[in-house]
Backbone as JSON, one array per atom type, in Angstrom:
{
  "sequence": "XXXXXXXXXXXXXXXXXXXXXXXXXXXXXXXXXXXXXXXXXXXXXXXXXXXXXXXXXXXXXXXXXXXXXXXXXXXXXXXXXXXXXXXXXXXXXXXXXXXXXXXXXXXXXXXXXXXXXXXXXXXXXXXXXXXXXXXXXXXXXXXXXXXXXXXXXXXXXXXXXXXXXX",
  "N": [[-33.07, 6.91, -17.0], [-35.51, 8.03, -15.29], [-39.35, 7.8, -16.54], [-41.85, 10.04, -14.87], [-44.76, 9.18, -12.98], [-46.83, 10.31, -13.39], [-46.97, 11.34, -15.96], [-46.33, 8.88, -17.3], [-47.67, 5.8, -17.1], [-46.03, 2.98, -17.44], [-44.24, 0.29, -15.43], [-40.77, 0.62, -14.4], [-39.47, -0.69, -15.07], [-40.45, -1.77, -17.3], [-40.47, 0.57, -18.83], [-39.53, 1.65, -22.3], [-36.71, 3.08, -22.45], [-35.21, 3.04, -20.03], [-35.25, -0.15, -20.22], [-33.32, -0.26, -22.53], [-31.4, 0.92, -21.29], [-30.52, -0.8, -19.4], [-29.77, -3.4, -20.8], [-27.7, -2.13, -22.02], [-26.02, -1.77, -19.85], [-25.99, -4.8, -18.86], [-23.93, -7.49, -17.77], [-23.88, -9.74, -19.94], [-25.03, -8.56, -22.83], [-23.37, -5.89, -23.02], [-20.75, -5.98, -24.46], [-21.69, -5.94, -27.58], [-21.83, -2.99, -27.71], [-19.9, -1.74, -27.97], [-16.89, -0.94, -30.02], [-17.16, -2.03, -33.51], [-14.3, -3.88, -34.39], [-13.34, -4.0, -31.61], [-15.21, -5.96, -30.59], [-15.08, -7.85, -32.67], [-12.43, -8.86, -31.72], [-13.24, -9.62, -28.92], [-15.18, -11.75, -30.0], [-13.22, -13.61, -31.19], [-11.36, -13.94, -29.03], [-13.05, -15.26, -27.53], [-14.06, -17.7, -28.86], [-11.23, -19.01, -29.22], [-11.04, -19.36, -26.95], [-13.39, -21.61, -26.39], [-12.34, -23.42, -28.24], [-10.47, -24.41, -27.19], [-10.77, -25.4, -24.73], [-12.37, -27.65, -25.87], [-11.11, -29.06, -27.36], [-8.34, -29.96, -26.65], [-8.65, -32.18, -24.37], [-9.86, -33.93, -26.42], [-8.3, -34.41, -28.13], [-6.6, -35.85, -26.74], [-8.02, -38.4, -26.76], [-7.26, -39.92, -29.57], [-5.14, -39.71, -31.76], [-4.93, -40.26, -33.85], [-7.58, -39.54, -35.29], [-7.14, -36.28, -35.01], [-7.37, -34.33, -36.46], [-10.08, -34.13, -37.55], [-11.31, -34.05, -35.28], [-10.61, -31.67, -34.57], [-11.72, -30.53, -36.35], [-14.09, -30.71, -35.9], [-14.3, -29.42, -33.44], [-13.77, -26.54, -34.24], [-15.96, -26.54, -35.92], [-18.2, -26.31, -34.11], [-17.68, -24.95, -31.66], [-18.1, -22.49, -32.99], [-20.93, -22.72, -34.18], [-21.75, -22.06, -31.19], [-20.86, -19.49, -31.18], [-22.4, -18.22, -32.61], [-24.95, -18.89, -31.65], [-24.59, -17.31, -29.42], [-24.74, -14.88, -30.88], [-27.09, -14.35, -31.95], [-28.59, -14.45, -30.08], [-28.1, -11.88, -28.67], [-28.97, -10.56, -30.9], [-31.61, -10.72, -31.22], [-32.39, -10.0, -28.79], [-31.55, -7.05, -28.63], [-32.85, -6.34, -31.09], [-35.88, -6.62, -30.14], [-35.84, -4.28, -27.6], [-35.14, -2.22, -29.68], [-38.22, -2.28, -31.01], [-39.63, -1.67, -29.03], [-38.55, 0.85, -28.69], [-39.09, 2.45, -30.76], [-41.67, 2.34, -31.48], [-44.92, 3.51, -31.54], [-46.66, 2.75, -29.68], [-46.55, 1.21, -26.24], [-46.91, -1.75, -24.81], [-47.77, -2.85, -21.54], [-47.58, -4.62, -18.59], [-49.22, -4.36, -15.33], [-49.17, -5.62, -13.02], [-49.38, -8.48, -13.45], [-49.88, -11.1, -16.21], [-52.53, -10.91, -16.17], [-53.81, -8.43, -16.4], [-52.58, -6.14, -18.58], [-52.19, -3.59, -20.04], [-52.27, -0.87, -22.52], [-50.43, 1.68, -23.58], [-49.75, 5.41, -24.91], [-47.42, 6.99, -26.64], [-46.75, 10.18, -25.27], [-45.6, 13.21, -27.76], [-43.28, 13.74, -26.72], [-41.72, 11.92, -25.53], [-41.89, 10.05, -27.61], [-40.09, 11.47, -29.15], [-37.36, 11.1, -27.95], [-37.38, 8.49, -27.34], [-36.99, 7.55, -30.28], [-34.8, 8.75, -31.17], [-33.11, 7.65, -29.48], [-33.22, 4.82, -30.24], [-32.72, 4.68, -32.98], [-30.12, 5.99, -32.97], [-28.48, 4.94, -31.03], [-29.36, 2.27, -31.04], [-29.42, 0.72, -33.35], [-27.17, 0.69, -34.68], [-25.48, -0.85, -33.58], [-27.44, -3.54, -34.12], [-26.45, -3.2, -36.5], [-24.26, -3.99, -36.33], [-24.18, -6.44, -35.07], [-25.34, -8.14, -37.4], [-23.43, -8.13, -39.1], [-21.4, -9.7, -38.11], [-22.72, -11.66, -37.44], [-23.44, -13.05, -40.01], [-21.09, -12.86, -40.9], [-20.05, -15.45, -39.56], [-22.39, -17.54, -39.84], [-21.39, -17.91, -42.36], [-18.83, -18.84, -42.45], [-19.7, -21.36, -40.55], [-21.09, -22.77, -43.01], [-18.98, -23.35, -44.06], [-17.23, -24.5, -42.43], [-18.67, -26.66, -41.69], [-19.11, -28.22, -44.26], [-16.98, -28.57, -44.64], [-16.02, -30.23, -42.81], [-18.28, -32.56, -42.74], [-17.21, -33.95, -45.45], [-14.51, -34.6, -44.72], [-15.08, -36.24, -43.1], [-16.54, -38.38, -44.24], [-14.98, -38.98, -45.96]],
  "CA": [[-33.9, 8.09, -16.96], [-36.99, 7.27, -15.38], [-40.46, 9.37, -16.16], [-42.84, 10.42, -13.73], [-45.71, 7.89, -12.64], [-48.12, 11.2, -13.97], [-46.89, 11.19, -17.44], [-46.07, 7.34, -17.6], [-48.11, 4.45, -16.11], [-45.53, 2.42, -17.45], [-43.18, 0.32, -14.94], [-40.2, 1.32, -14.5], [-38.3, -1.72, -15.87], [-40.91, -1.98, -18.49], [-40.26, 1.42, -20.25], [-38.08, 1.07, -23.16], [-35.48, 3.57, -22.32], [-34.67, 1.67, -18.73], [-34.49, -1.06, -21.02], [-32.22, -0.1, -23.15], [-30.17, 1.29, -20.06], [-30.74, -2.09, -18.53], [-29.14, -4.07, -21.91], [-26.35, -1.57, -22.57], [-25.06, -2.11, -19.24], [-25.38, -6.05, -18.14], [-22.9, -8.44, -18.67], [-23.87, -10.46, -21.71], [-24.9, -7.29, -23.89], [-22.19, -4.52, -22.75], [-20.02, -6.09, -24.99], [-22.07, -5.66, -28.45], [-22.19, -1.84, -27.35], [-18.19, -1.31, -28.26], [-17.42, -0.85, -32.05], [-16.54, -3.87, -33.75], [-13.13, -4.33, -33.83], [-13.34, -4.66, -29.95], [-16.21, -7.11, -30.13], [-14.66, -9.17, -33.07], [-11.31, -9.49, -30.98], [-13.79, -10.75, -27.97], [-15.14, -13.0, -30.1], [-12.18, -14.07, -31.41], [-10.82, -14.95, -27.48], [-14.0, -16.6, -26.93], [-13.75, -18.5, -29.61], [-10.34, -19.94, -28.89], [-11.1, -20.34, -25.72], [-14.0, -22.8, -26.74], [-11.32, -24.73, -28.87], [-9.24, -25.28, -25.93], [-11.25, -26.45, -23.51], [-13.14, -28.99, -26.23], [-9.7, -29.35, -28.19], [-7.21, -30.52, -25.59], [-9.34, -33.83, -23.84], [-10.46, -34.45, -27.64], [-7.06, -34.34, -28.63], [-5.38, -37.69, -26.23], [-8.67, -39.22, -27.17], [-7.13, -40.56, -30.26], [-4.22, -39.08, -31.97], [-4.9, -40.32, -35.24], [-8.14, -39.13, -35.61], [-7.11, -35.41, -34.2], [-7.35, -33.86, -37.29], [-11.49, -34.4, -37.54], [-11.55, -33.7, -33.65], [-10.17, -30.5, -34.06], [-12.57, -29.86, -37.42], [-15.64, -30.63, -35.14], [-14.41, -28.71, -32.15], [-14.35, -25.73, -34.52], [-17.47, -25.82, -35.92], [-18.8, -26.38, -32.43], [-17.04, -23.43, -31.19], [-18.83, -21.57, -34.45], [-22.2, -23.28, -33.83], [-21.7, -21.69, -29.96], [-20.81, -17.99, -31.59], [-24.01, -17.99, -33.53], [-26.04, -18.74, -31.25], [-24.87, -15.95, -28.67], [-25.1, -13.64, -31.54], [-28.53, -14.29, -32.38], [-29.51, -13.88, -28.65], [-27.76, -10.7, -28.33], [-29.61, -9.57, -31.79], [-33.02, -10.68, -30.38], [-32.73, -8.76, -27.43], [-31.47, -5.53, -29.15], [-34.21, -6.13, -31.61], [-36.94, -6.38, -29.5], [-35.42, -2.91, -27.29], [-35.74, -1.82, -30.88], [-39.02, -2.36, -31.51], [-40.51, -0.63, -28.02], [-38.23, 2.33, -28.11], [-39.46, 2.97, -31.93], [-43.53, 2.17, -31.28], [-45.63, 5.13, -30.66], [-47.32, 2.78, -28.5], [-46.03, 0.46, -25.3], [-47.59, -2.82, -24.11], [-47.04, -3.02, -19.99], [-48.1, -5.18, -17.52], [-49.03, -3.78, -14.03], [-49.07, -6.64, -11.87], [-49.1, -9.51, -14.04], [-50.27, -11.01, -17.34], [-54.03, -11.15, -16.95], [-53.68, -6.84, -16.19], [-51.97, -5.79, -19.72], [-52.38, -2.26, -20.51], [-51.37, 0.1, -23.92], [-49.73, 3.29, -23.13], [-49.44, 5.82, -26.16], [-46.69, 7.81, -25.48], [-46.5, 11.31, -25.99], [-44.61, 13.35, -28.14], [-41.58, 14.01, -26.47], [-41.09, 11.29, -25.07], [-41.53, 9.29, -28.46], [-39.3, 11.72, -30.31], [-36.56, 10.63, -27.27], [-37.11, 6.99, -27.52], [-36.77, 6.92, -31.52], [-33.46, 8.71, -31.54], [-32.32, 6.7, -29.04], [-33.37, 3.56, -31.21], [-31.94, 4.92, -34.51], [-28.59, 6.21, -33.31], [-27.61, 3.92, -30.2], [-29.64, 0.82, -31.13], [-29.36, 0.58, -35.04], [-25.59, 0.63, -35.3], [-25.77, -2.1, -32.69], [-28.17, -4.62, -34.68], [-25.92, -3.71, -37.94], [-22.73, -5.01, -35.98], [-24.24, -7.68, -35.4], [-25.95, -8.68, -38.68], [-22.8, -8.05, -40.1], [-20.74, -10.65, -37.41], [-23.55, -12.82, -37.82], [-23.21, -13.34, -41.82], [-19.13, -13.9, -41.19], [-20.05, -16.49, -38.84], [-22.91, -18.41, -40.47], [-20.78, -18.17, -43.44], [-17.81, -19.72, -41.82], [-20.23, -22.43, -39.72], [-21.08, -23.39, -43.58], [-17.83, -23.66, -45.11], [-16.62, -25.46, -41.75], [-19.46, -28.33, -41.47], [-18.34, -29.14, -45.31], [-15.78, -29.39, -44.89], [-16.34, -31.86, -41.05], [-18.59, -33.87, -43.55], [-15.95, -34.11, -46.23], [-13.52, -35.23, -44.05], [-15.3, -37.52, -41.97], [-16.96, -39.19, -44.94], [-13.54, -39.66, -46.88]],
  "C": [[-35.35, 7.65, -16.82], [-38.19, 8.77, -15.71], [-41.36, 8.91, -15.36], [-43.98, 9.65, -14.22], [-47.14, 9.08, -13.53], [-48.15, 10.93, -15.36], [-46.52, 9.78, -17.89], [-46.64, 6.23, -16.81], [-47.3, 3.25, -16.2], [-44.85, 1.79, -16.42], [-42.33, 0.52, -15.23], [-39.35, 0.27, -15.33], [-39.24, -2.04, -17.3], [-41.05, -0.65, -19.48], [-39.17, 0.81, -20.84], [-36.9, 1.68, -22.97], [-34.77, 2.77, -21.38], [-34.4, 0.21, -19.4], [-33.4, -1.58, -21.8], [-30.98, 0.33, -22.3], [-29.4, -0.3, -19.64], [-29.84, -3.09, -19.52], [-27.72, -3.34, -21.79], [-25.4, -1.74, -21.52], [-24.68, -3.65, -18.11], [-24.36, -6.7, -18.77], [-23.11, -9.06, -20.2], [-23.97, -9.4, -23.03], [-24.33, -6.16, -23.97], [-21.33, -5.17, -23.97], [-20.3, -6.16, -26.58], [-22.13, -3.81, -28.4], [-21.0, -1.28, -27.7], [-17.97, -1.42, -30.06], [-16.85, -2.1, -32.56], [-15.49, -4.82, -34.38], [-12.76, -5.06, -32.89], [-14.24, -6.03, -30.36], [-15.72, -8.21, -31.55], [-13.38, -9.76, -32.37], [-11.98, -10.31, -29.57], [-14.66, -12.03, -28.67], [-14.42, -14.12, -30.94], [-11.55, -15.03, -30.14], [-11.82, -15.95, -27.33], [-14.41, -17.67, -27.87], [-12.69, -19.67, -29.88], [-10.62, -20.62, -27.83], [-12.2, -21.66, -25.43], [-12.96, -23.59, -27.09], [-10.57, -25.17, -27.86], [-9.58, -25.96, -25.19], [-12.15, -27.6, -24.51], [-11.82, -29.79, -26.94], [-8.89, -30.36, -27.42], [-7.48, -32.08, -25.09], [-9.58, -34.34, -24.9], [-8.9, -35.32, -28.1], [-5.8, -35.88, -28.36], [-6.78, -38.39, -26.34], [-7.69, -40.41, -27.96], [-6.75, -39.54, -31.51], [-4.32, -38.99, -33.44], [-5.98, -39.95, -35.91], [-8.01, -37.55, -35.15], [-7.24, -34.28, -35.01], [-9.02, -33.23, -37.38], [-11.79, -34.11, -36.04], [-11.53, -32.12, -33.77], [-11.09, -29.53, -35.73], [-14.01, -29.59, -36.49], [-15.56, -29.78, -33.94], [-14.12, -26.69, -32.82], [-15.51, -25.38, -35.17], [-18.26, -25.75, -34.52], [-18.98, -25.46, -32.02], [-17.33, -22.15, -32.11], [-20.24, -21.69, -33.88], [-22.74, -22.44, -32.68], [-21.61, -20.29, -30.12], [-22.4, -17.78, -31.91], [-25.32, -18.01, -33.03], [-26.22, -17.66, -29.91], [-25.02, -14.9, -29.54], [-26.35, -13.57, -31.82], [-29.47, -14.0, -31.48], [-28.72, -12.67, -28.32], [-28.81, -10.14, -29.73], [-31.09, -9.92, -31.74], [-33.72, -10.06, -29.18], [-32.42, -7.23, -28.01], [-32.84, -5.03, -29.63], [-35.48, -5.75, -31.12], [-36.98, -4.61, -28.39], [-36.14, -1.86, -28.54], [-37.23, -1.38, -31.56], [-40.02, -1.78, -30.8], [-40.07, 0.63, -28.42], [-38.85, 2.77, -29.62], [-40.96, 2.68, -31.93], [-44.07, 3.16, -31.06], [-46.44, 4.31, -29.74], [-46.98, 1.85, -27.38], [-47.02, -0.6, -24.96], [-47.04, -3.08, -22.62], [-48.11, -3.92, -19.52], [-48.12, -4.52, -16.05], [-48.47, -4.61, -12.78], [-48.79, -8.62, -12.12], [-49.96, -10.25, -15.4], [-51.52, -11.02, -17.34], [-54.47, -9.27, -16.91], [-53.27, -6.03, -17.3], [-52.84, -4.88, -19.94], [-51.79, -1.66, -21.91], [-51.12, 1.51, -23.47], [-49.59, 3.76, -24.54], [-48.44, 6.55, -25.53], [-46.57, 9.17, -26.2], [-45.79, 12.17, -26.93], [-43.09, 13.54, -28.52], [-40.76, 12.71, -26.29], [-40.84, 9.57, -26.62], [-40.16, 9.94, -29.63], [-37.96, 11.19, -29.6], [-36.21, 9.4, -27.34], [-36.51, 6.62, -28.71], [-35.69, 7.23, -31.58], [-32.36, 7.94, -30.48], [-32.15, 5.04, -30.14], [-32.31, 3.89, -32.53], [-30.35, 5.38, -34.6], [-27.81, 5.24, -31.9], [-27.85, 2.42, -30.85], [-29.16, 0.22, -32.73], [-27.92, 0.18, -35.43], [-25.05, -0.39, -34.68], [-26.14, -3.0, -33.48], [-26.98, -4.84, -36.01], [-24.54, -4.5, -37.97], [-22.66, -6.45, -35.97], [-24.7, -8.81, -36.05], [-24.37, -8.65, -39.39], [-21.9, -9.77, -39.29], [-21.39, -11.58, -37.7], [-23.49, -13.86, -39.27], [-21.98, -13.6, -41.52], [-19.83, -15.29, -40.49], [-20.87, -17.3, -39.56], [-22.08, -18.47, -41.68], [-19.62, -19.35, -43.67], [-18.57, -21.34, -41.42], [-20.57, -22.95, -41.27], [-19.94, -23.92, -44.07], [-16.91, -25.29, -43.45], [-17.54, -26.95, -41.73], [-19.46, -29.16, -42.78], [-17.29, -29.69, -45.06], [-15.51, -30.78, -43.36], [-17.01, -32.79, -41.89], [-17.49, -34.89, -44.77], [-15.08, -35.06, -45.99], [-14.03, -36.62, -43.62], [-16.07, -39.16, -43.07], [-15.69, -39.77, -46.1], [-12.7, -40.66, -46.16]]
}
């Protein structure tokens, strides 16, 4: 939903709504946008499917260590969750933090040009409930995924030290 060049000097990729359009439907962040069931069963697959492809070649390494191979190729494969969740909840965030501003920072042409836009009332009361009922329930999915996972990535790298030091 773009607005008019009269009531918005903004570009068009630099309002926040187009932004938030722009997030909800590329590849990497469409899939935080589903409730989170769906998105713990995708990162559930993509989680195995790390272990397999580091698992398997690890694995005829050396048979007798395969135990400690297959401890380090899941924290790995943890390590690798955590850090797409933290770049999916840095990009929400920041969405977050335009569409809820009463005021916009744009560039016209490039960084030495930086403008402030206030934005009017409608169009801030539009942006915030977009923020508070699309974006919000978003960030809390993945604060909540986030905490299993760092939780897990501790309990697994004890226990990879544990092991590897016994």
């Amino acid at each position: 939903m773009s607005i008019s060049k009269k009531i918005c000097p903004v570009p068009f990729d630099q309002q926040p709504s187009n932004e938030f359009n722009y997030l909800k439907n590329s590849v990497t962040f469409s899939d935080s946008t589903i409730n989170f069931i769906d998105a713990f069963k995708n990162l559930i697959l993509l989680f195995i499917l790390i272990n397999l492809l580091l698992f398997i070649p690890g694995f005829y390494i050396s048979i007798k260590s395969s135990f400690l191979i297959w401890e380090a190729d899941v924290t790995f494969a943890t390590f690798v969750l955590a850090i797409m969740l933290v770049r999916l909840y840095l990009g929400w965030s920041y969405v977050l933090k335009r569409l809820l501003s009463a005021t916009i920072f744009y560039e016209e042409s490039g960084w030495y040009d930086g403008q402030i836009w206030i934005k009017s009332a409608d169009i801030l009361i539009q942006d915030r409930l977009i923020g508070m009922y699309d974006v919000t329930p978003i960030l809390t999915r993945i604060k909540k995924l986030l905490t299993f996972i760092s939780f897990s990535l501790c309990l697994q790298s004890t226990l990879l030290i544990i092991t590897f030091f016994s």
